[in-house]
ChimeraX commands (.cxc) that place a marker at each C-alpha (Angstrom):
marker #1 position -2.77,-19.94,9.29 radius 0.5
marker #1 position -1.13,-21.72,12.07 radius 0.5
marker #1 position -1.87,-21.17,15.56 radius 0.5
marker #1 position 0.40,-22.48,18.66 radius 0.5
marker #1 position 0.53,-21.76,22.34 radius 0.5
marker #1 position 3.50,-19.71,23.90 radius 0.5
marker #1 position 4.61,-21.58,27.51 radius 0.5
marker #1 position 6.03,-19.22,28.81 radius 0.5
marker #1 position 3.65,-16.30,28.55 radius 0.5
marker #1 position 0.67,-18.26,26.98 radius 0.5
marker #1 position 0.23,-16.23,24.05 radius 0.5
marker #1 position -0.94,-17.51,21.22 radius 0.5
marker #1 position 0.93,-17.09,18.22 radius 0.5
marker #1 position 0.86,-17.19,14.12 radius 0.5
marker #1 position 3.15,-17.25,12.28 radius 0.5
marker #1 position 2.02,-15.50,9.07 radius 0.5
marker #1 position -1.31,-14.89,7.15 radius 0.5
marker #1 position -1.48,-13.96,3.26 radius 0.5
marker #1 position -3.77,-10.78,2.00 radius 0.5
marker #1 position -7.37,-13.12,1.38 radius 0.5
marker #1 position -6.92,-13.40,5.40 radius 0.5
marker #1 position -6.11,-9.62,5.75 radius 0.5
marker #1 position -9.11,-8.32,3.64 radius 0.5
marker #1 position -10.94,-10.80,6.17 radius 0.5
marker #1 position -10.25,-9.32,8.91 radius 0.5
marker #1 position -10.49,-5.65,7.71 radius 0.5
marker #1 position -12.75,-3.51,5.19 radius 0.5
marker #1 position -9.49,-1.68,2.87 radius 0.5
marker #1 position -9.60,-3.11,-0.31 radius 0.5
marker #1 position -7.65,-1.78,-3.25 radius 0.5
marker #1 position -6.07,0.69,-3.48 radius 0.5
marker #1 position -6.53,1.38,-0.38 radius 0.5
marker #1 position -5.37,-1.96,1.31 radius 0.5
marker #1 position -1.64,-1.31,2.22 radius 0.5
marker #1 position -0.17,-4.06,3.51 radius 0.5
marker #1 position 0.08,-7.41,1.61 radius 0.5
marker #1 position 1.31,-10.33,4.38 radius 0.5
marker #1 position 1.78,-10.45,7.97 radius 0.5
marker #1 position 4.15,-12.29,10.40 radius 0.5
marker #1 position 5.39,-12.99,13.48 radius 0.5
marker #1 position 1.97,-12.52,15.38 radius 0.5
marker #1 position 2.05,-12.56,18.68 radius 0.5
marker #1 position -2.39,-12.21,19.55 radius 0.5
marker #1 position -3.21,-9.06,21.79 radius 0.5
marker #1 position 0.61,-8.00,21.67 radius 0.5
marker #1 position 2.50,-7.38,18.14 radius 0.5
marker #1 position 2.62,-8.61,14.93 radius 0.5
marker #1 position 5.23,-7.23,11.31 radius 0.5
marker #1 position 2.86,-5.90,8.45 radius 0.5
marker #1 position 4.56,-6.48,4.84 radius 0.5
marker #1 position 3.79,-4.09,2.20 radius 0.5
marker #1 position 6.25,-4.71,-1.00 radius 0.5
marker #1 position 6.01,-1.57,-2.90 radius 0.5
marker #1 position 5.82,-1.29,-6.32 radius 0.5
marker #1 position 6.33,1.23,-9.39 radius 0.5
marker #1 position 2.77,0.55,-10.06 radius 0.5
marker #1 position 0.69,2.15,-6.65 radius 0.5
marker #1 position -1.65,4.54,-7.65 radius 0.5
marker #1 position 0.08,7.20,-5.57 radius 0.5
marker #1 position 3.15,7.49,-7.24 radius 0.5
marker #1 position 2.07,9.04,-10.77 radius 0.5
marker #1 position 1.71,12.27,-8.73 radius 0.5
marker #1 position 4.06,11.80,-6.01 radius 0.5
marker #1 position 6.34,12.66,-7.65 radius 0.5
marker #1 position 6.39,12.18,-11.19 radius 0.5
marker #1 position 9.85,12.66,-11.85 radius 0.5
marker #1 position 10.96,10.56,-8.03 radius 0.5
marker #1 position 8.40,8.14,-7.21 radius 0.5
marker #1 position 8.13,8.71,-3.44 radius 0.5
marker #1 position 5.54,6.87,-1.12 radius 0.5
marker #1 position 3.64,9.41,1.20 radius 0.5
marker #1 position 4.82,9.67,4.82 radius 0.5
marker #1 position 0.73,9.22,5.44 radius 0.5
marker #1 position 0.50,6.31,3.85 radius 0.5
marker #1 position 2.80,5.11,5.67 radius 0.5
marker #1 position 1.35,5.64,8.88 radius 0.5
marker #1 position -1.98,4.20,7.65 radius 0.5
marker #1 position -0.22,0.81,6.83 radius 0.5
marker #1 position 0.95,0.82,10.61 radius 0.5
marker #1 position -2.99,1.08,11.58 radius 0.5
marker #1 position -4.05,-1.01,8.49 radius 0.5
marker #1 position -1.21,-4.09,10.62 radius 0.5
marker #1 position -2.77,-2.92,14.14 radius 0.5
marker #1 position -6.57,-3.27,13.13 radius 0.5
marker #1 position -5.62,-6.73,11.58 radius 0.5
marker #1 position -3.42,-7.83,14.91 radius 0.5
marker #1 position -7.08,-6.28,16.88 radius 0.5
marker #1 position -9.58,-8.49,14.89 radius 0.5
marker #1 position -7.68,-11.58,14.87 radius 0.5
marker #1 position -7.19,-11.28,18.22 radius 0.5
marker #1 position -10.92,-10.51,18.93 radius 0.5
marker #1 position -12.00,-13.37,16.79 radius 0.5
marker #1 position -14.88,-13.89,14.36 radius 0.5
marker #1 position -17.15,-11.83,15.36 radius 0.5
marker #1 position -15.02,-8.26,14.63 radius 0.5
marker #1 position -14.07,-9.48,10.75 radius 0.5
marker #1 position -14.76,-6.27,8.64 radius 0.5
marker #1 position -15.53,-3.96,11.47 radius 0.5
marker #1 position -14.13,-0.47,10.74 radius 0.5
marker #1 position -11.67,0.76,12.75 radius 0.5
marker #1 position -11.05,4.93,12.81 radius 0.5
marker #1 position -7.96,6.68,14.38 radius 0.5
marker #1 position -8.27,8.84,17.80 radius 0.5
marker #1 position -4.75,10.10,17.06 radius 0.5
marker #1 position -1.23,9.67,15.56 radius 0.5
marker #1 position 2.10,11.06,17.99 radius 0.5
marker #1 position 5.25,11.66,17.20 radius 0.5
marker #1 position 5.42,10.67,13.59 radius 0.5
marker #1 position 8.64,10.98,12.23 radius 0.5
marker #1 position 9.81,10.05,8.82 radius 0.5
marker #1 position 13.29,9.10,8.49 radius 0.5
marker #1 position 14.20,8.79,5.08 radius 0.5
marker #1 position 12.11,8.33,1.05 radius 0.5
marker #1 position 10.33,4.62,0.71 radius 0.5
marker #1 position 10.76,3.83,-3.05 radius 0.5
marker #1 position 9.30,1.46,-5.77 radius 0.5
marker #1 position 11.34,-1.63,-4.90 radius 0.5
marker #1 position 11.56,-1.26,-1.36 radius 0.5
marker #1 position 9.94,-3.87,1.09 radius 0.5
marker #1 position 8.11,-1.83,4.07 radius 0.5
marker #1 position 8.13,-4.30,7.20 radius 0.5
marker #1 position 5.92,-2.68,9.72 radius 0.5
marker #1 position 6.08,-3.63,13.19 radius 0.5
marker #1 position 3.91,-2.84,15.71 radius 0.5
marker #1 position 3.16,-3.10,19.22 radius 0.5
marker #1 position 0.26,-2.71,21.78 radius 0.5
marker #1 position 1.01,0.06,24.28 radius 0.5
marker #1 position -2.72,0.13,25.44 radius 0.5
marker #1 position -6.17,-1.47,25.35 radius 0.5
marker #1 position -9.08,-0.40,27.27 radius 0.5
marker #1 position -12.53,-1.31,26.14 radius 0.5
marker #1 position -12.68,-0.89,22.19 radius 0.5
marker #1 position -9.75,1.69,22.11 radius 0.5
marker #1 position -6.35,0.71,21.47 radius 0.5
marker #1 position -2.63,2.56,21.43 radius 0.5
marker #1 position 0.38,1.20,19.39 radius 0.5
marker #1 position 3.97,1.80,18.77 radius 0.5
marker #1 position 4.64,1.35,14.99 radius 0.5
marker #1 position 8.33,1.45,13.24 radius 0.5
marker #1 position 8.50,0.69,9.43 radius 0.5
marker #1 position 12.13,-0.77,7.99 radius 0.5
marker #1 position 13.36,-1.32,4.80 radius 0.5
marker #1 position 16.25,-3.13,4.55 radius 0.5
marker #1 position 16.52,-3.28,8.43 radius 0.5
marker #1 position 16.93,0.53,8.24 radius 0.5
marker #1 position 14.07,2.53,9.79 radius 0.5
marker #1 position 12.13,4.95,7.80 radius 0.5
marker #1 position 9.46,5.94,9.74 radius 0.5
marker #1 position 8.04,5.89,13.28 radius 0.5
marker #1 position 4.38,6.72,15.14 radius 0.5
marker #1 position 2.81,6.26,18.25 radius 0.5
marker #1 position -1.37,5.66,17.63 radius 0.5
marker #1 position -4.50,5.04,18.88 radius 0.5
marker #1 position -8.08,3.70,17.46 radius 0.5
marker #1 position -11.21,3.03,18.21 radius 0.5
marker #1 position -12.70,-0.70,17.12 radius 0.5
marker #1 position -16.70,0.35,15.72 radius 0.5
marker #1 position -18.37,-3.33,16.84 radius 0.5
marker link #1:1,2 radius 0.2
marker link #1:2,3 radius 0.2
marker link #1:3,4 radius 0.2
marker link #1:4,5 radius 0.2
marker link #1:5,6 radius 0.2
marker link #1:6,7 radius 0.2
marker link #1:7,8 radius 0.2
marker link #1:8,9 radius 0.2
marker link #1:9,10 radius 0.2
marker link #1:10,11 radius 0.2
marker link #1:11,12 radius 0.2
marker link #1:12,13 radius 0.2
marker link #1:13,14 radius 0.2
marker link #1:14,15 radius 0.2
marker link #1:15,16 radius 0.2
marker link #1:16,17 radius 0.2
marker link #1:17,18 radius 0.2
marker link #1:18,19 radius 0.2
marker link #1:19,20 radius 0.2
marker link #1:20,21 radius 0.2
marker link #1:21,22 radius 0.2
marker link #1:22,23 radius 0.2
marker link #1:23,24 radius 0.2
marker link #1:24,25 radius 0.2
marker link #1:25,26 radius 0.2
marker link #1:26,27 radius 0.2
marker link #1:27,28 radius 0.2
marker link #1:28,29 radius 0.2
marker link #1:29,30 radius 0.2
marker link #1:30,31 radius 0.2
marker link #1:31,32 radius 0.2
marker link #1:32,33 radius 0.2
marker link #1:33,34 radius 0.2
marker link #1:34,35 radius 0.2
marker link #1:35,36 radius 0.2
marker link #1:36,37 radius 0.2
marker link #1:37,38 radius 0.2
marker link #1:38,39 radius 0.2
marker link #1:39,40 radius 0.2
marker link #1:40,41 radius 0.2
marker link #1:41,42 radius 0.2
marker link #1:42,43 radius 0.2
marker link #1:43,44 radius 0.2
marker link #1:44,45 radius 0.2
marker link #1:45,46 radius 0.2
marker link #1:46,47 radius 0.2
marker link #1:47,48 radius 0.2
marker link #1:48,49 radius 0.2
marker link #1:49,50 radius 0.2
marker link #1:50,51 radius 0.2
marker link #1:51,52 radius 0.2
marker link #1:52,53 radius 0.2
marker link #1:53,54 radius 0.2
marker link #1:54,55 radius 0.2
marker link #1:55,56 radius 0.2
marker link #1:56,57 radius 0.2
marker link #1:57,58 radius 0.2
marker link #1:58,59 radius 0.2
marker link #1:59,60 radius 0.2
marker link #1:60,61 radius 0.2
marker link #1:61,62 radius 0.2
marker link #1:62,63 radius 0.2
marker link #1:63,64 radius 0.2
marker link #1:64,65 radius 0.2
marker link #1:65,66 radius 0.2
marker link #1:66,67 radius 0.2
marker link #1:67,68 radius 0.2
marker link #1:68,69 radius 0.2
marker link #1:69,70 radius 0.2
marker link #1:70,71 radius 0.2
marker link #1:71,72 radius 0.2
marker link #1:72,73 radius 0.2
marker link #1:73,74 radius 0.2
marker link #1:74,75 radius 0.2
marker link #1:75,76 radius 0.2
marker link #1:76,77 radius 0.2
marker link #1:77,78 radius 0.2
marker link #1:78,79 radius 0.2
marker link #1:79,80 radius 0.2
marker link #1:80,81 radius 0.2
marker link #1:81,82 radius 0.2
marker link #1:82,83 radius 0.2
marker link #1:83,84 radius 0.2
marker link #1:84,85 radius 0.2
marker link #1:85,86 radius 0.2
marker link #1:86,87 radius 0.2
marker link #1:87,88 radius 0.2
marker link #1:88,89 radius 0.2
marker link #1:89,90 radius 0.2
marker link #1:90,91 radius 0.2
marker link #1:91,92 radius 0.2
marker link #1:92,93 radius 0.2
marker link #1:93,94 radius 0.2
marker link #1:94,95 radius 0.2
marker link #1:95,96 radius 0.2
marker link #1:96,97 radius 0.2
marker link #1:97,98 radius 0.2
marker link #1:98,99 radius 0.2
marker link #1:99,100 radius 0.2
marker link #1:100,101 radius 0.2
marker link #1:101,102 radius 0.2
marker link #1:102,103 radius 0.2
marker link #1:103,104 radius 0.2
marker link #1:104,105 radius 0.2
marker link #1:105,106 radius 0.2
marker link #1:106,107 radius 0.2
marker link #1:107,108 radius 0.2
marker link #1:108,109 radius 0.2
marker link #1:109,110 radius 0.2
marker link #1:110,111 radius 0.2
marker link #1:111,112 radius 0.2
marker link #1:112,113 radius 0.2
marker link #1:113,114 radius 0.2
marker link #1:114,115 radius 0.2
marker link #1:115,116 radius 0.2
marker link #1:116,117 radius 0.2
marker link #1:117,118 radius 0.2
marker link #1:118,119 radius 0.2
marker link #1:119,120 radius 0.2
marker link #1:120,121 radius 0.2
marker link #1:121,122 radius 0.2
marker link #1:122,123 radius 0.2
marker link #1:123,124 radius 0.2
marker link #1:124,125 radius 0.2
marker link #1:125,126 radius 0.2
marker link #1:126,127 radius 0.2
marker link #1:127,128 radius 0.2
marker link #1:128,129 radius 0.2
marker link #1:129,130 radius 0.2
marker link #1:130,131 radius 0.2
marker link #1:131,132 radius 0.2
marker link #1:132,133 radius 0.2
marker link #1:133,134 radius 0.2
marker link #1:134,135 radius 0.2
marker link #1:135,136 radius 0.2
marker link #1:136,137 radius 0.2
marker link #1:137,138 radius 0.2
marker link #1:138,139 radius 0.2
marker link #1:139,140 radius 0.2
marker link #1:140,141 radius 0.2
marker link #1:141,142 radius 0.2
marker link #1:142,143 radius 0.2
marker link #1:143,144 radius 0.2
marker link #1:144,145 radius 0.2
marker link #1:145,146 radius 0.2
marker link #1:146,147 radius 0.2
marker link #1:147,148 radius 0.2
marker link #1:148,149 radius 0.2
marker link #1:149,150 radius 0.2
marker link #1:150,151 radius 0.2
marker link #1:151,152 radius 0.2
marker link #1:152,153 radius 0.2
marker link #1:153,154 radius 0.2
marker link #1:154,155 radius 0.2
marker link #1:155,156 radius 0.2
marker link #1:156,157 radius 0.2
marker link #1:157,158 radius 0.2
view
């Protein structure tokens, strides 16, 4: 993990940080844990969850059997799963493994299927803080095409 100083805003930044840091920072574990890399973190602002999806996730054996298709939900939950992460490591230490719940989800919209194959990057971006509570803006791409879109909020438990 590399860490270096903005000038112009002085934000700090990293550049990317593998899954062992992820399941650090938050409790999801498999097959639960939905994103698998993160980059271009900007601390207490945004940061782009990665979440290569494969024919193997547990989810697609019954969703659907006969087109492999991965939920809209689950989705959405990689979004928070990228926010909480962006949240702790900008909090520091001391909010590793805290669990984080959702206060709500707006305006989800799901744009088109996410398939084995296909490489989810999920940006997101702080809207909101105040106190433990937080509101982002997420968008998930494949191939630089959008696929889905949600506006959330959660509370940090520390």
């Amino acid at each position: 993990m590399e860490t270096k100083q903005e000038s112009q805003q002085d934000v700090q930044t990293i550049d990317a940080i593998d899954v062992t840091r992820i399941m650090q920072a938050i409790p999801h574990r498999y097959p639960f844990l939905l994103i698998d890399r993160m980059v271009d973190i900007r601390l207490g602002e945004e940061a782009t969850g990665i979440k290569n999806v494969s024919v193997n996730e547990p989810f697609f054996p019954g969703h659907f059997p006969v087109r492999p298709v991965m939920p809209g939900v689950l989705i959405v939950e990689a979004m928070a799963q990228t926010a909480a992460t962006l949240v702790v490591l900008t909090l520091g230490k001391a909010f590793e493994g805290k669990v984080v719940y959702f206060m709500t989800i707006e305006n989800a919209k799901f744009r088109r299927p996410v398939e084995p194959g296909d490489q989810l990057r999920i940006h997101v971006v702080k809207e909101r803080h105040r106190a433990n509570v937080w509101k982002f803006r997420g968008v998930a791409k494949v191939d630089g095409v959008s696929v889905a879109e949600a506006t959330f909020s959660a509370m940090i438990m520390g």
